[in-house]
N, C-alpha and C positions, 0 to 999 in steps of 0.2 A: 760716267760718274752719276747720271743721273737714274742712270740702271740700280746700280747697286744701292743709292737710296732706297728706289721704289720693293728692291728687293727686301732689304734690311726693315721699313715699315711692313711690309707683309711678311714678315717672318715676325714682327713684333706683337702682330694683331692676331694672326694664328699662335702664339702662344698667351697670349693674352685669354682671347678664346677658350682655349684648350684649360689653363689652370684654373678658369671659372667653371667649368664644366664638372672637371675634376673634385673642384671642390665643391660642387651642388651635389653631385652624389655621395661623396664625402659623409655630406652633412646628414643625406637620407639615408645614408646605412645607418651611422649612430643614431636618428630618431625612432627607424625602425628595432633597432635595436633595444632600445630603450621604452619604448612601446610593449614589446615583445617584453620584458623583465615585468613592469607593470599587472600588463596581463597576469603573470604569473605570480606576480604575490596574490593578487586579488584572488589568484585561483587556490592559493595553496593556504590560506584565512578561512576559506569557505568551512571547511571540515572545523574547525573553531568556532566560529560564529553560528554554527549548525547546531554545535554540540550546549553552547552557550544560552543560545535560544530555547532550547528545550529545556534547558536545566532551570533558568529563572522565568520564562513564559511557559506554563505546560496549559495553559486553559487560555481562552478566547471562542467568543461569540460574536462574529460581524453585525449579524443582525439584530439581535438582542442588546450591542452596542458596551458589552462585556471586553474589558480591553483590546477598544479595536481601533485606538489611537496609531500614532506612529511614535514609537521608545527607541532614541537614538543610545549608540553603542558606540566608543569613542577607540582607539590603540590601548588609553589610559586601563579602560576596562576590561578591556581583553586580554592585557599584559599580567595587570594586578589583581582582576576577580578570577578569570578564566585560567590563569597560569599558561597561558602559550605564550611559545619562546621570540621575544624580541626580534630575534635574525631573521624570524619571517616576511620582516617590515625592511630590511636591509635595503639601501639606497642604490643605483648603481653604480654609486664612487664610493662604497664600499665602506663611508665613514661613518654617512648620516642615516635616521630610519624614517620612513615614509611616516605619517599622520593618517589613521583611518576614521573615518563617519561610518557608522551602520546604520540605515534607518530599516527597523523592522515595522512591520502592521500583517495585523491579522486578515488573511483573505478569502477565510472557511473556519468553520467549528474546527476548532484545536490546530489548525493550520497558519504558518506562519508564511511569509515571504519579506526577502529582503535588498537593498539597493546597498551597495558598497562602495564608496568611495575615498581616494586616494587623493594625498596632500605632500609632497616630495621634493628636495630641494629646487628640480627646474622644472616640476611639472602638477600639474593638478587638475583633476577632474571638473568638467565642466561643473555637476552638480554637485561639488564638494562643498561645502559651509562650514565654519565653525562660529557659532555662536558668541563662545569667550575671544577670540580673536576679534570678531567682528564688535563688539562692546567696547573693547581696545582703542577701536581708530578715531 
């Protein structure tokens, strides 16, 4: 009898064991996964935010101090100045759309560079801000 206890506790414990394990990779595949989608908006905005930057910054001078602040660029702007298509921002639960921050600054004569960041229902960029939200709290 006192077998089949100690049997019955270690078969409790190796499963026990086993379903946390199961579920810790579980959870890494959909982070990576979801990481992976991230990435990819960020990637496929780029050519927008490209085209965006050129079209209303086409001059700057760092040195001279000629627009060489940093002009933040919001989703709002890039949906409704820029005309790019919303689904680019697509959530990966398919319902909601991401929030983007562009922060552009001039890094050379007529040369732009910029930092992109991402605001999503269960995820957000370390350096993401928003201004109006933060006014909010």
């Amino acid at each position: 009898m006192k077998k089949k206890l100690i049997i019955v506790i270690a078969l409790l414990i190796v499963v026990s064991i086993s379903s946390i394990v199961i579920g810790i990779n579980y959870k890494n595949k959909i982070n990576k996964r979801n990481q992976l989608h991230y990435a990819k908006i960020k990637e496929n905005i780029q050519p927008e935010i490209d085209a965006y930057v050129k079209l209303t910054k086409y001059y700057c001078n760092p040195s001279r101090g000629e627009n060489s602040g940093i002009t933040v660029y919001t989703d709002e702007t890039l949906i409704n100045q820029r005309g790019m298509d919303k689904e680019l921002l697509l959530d990966v639960d398919g319902k909601s759309y991401c929030k983007v921050r562009v922060e552009v600054r001039c890094v050379a004569e007529n040369e732009f560079a910029w930092n992109t960041y991402l605001k999503c229902k269960d995820y957000e960029d370390v350096n993401y801000s928003n201004w109006e939200e933060r006014g909010k709290k």
